[in-house]
C-alpha positions in Angstrom: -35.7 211.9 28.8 -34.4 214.8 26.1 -34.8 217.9 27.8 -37.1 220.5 26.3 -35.6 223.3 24.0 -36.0 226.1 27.0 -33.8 223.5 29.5 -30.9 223.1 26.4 -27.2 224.4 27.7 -29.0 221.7 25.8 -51.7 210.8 6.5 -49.2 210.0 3.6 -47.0 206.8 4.6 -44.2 205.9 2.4 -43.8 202.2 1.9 -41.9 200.6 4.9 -39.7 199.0 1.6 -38.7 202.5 1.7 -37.8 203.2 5.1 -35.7 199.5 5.7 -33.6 198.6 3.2 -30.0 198.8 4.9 -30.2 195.7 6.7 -29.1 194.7 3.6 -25.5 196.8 4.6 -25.6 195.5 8.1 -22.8 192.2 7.2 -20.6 195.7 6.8 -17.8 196.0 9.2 -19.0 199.4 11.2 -15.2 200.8 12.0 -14.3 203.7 13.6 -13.3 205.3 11.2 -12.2 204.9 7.4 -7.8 205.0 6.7 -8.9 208.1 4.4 -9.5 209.9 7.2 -6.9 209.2 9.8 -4.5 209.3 6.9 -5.7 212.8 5.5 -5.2 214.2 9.0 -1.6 213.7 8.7 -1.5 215.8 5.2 -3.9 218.7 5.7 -3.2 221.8 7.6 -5.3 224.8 9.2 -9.2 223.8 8.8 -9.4 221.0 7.3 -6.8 219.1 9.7 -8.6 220.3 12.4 -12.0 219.2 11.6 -10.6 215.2 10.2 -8.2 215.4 13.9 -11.8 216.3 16.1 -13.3 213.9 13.7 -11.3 211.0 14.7 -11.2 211.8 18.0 -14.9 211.6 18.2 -14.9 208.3 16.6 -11.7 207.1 18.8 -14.4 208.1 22.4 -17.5 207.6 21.3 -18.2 205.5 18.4 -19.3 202.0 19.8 -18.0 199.3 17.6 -19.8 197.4 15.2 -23.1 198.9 16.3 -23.6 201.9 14.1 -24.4 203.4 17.2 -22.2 206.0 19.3 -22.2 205.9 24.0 -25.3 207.1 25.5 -27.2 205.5 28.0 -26.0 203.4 26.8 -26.7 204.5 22.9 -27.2 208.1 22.6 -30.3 210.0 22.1 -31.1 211.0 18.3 -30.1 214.3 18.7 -26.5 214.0 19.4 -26.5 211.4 16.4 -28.0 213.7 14.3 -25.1 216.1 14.7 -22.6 213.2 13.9 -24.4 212.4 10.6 -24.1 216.5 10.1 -20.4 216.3 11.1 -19.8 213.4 8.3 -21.8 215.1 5.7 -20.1 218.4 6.3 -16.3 216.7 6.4 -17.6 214.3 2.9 -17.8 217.9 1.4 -14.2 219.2 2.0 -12.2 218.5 -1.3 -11.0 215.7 -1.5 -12.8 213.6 1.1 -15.8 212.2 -0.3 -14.4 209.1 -1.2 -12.6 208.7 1.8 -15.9 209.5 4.0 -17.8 207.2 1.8 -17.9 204.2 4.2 -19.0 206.4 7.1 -21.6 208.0 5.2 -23.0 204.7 5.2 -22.6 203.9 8.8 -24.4 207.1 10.0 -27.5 205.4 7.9 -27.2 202.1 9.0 -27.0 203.7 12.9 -30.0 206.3 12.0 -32.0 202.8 11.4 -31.6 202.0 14.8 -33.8 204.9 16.0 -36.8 204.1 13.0 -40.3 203.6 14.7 -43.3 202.5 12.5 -46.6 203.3 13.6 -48.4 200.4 15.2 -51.8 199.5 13.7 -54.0 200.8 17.4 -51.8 204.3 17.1 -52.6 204.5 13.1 -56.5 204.0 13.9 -56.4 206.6 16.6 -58.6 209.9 15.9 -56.8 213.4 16.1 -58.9 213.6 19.6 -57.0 211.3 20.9 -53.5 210.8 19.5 -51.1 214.6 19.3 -50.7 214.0 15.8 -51.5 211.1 13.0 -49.6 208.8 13.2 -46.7 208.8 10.6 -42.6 206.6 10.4 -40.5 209.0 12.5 -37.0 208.5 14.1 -37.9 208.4 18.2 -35.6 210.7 20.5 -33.9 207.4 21.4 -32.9 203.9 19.9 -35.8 201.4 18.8 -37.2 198.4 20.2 -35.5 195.6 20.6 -32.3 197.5 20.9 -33.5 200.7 22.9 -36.8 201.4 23.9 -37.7 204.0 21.7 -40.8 206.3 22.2 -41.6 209.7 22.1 -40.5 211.6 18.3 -39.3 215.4 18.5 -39.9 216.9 15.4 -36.3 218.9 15.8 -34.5 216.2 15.8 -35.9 214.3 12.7 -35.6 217.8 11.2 -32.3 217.7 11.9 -31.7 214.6 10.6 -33.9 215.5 7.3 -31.5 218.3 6.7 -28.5 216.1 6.4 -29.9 213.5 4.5 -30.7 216.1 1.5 -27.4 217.3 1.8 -26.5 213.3 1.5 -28.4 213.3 -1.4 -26.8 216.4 -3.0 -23.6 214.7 -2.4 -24.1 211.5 -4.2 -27.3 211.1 -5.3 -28.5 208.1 -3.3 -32.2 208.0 -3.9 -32.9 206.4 -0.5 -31.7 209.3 1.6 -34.0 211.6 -1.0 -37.2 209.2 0.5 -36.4 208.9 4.3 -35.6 213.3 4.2 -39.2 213.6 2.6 -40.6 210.8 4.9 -39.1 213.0 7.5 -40.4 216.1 5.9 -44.3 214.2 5.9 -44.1 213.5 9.3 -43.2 217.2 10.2 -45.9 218.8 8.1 -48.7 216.7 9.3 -47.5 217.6 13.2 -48.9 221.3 12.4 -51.1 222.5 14.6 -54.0 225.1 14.7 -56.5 223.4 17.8 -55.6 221.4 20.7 -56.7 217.9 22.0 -60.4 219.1 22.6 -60.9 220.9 19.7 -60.4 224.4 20.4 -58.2 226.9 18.8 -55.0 227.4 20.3 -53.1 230.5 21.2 -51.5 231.8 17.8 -52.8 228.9 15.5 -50.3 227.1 14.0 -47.0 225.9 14.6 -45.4 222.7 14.8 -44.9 221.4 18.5 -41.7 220.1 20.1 -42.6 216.6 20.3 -45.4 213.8 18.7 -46.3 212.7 22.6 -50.0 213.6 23.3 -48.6 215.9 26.4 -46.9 218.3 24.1 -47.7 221.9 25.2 -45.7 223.8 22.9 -44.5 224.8 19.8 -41.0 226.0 19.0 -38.9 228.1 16.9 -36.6 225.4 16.7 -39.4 222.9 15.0 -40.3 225.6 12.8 -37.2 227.2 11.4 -35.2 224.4 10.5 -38.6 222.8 9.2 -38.8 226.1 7.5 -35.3 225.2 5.8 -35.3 221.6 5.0 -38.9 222.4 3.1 -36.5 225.1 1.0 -34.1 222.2 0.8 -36.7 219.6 -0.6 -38.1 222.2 -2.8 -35.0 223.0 -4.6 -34.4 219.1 -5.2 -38.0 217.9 -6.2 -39.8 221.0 -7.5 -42.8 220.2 -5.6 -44.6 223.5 -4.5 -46.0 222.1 -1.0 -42.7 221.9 0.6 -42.1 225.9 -0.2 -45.6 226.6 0.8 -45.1 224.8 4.3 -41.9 226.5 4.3 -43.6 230.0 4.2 -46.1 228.9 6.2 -44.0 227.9 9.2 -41.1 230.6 8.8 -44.0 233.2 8.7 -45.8 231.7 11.7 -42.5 231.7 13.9 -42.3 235.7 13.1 -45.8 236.4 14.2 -45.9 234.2 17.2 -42.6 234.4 18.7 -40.4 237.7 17.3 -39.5 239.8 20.2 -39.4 243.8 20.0 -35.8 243.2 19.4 -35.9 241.1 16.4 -35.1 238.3 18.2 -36.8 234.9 18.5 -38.0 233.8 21.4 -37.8 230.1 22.5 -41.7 228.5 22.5 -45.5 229.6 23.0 -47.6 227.6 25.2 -50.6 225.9 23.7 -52.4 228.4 26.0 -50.5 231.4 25.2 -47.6 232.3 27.2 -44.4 233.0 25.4 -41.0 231.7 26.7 -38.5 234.8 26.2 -35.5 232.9 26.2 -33.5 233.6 23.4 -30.8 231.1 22.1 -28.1 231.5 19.5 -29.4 228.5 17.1 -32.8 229.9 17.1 -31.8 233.0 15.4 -29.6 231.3 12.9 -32.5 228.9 11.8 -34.7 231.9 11.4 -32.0 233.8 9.1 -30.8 230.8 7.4 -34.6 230.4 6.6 -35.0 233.7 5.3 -32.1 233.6 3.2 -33.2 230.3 1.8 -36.9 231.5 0.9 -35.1 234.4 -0.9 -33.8 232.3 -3.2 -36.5 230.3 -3.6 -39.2 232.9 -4.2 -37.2 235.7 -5.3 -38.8 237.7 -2.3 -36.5 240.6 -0.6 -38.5 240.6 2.4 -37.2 237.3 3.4 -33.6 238.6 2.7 -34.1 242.0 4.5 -35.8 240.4 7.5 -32.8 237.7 7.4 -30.2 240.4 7.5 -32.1 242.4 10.5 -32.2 239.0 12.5 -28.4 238.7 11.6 -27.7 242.6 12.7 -29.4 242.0 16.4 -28.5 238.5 17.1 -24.7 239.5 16.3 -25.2 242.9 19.0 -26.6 240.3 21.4 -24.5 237.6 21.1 -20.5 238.3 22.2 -17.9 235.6 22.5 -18.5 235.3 25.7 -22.0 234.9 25.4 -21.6 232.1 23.1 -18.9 230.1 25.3 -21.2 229.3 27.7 -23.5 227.4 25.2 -23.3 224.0 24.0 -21.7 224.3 21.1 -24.1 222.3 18.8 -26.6 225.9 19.4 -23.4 227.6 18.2 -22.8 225.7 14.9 -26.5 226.1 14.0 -25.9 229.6 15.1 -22.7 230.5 12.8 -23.6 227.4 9.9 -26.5 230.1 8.9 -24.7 233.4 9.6 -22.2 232.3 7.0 -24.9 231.0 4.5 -26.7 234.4 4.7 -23.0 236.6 4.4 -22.8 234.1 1.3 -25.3 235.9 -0.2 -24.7 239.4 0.8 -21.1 239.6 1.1 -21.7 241.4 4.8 -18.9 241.2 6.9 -18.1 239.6 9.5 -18.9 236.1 8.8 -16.0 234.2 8.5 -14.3 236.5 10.3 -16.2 236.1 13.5 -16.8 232.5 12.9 -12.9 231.8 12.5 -12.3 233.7 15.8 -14.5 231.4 17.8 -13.0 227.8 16.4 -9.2 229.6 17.1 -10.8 230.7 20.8 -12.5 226.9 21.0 -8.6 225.2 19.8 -6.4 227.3 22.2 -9.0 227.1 25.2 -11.8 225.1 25.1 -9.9 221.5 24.1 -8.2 218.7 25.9 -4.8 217.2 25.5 -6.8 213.8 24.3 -8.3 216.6 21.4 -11.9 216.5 23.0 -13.5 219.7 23.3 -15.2 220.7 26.6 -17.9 223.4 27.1 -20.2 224.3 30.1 -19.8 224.9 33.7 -18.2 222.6 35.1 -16.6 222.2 31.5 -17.4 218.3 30.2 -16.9 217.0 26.7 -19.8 215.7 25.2 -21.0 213.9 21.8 -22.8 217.0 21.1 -20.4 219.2 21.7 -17.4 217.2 19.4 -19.6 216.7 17.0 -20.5 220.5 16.4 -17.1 221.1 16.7 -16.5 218.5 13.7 -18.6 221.2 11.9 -17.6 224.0 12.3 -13.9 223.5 11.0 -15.9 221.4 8.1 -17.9 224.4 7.5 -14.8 226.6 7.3 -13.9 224.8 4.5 -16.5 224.3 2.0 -18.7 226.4 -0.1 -21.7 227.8 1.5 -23.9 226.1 -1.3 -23.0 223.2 0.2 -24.7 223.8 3.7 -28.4 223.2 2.5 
């Protein structure tokens, strides 16, 4: 079971024509990773070498061959695949590497297939009494039926997913990845929620839970933010006004409901009312990255002034230290939106501060094998070697390139 955000140290249905094509790419060998790559690693330095060498070695210990699909139990959960389609996407944008990461680009969506549930006819008849939220195509928190046994969707991690895939898109213009990210995007806006299973209002209206299973009792910065983002996201591809109206709409909901007196975001609010203080790194970059993307969009300097305080206290709160003893997938999110926001403002210390943790993370957190550990006791994880993956990647490339 994926543990819930506060536990982390971790009626529109596109046609299913839309949603299933790349069986037609599964007679493709699924390697473990393309000669561009382990050759490129031998002829880059700084950076980029270290982002293609953490690459490989992800693929080299966790990569299951021929699947699509990385270890687990014994595939892994959607959210650590999420953050190796996010590693690919981020290494396809280094100069140079696109062609090279071509092949894998397609692997991550031949493996993000595995994880595609369709509604069933009995949940698509259910009322909104009975059922947490209509019943829409979502990637489940694990593999599918037959392969996996699929089940409960966490709006986070098809966020996540969404995220990349428009940044797939961006990259080459594949008008499938366009359709699943605003699939994705259809399933997240119609999880919103203002009343619970019996019809009564909730605490702070609004909101979009954690996960799609009727028990949900919470709604999250972390389903809101980065919902917030991908809407900006969809918005600048399409033009379509609903995405930056649900992107206002949940950004602004997250700062009423769960902004502490510090201007910090707190984890999650209860369906009944009771705030979780917790307050991660990754929440705080969503939120500014959020802001910072609704600038642009709207032209608004509330969102960039707001952005910029979040970025102010979540940099006082958050010290090295701090930030070593979280996974490092809540620090990429953390420092991916720090740098987009000092991409705008020019505020120091961005990539200052971000270069000082990946040359803390090389010289202490990584194994002779080239795995990267975090924790206590310190394991290496999927997660973590897949943020890591990033975080070089991001070092490298444009911060337009990020959304």
């Amino acid at each position: 079971m994926k543990p819930s955000a506060s536990h982390r140290v971790a009626d529109r249905v596109l046609p299913l024509a839309l949603v299933r094509p790349l069986g037609l790419i599964a007679v493709v060998l699924l390697c473990a990773c393309t000669p561009g790559v382990a050759s490129a690693a031998a002829s880059t330095r700084g950076n980029p070498a270290r982002a293609l060498l953490a690459f490989k070695t992800m693929q080299k210990n966790y990569y299951i061959q021929g699947t699509g699909l990385y270890k687990g139990e014994p595939y892994s959960f959607l959210w650590p695949f999420s953050q190796t389609m996010a590693a690919t996407v981020s290494l396809a944008y280094i100069p140079g590497e696109s062609k090279a990461l071509a092949h894998e680009l397609r692997v991550r969506m031949y493996g993000l297939e595995r994880y595609f549930e369709a509604p069933s006819a009995s949940s698509a008849s259910e009322s909104s009494e009975s059922a947490a939220t209509p019943a829409l195509p979502s990637f489940a928190g694990s593999v599918a039926p037959p392969i996996g046994p699929g089940g409960t969707s966490f709006y986070d991690d098809n966020e996540w997913v969404g995220i990349e895939l428009a940044r797939m898109y961006e990259l080459n213009h594949e008008a499938f990845a366009l359709e699943q990210a605003k699939q994705i995007m259809a399933f997240v806006m119609s999880g919103w929620k203002t009343t619970g299973p019996n019809g009564k209002p909730l605490a702070c209206p609004g909101g979009v839970p954690f996960s799609n299973s009727p028990t949900n009792n919470s709604r999250n910065t972390v389903t809101d933010g980065p919902a917030a983002e991908l809407g900006v996201q969809l918005y600048k591809i399409t033009g379509e006004a609903q995405y930056l109206q649900f992107a206002e709409m949940a950004y602004a909901w997250v700062r009423r409901c769960l902004l502490n007196s510090e201007n910090l975001y707190s984890d999650h609010i209860q369906n009944g009312g009771e705030v979780e203080p917790m307050v991660w790194s990754y929440n705080q970059g969503s939120m500014m990255g959020a802001g910072a993307l609704l600038y642009q969009a709207t032209g608004n300097s509330a969102y960039l002034f707001q952005a910029r305080q979040t970025a102010k206290s979540a940099l006082a709160h958050f010290s090295l230290e701090k930030l070593e003893l979280e996974n490092p997938f809540f620090v990429v999110v953390y420092y991916r939106n720090l740098l987009y926001l000092d991409s705008i403002t020019h505020d120091p210390p961005g990539p200052k501060t971000v270069q000082a943790y990946v040359n803390y993370a090389w010289d202490n957190l990584r194994l002779s094998n080239n795995l990267f550990v975090s924790g206590s006791p310190s394991t290496s994880t999927l997660l973590g070697q897949a943020a890591m993956v990033q975080l070089y990647s991001l070092l490298c490339i444009p911060a337009s390139n990020y959304f």
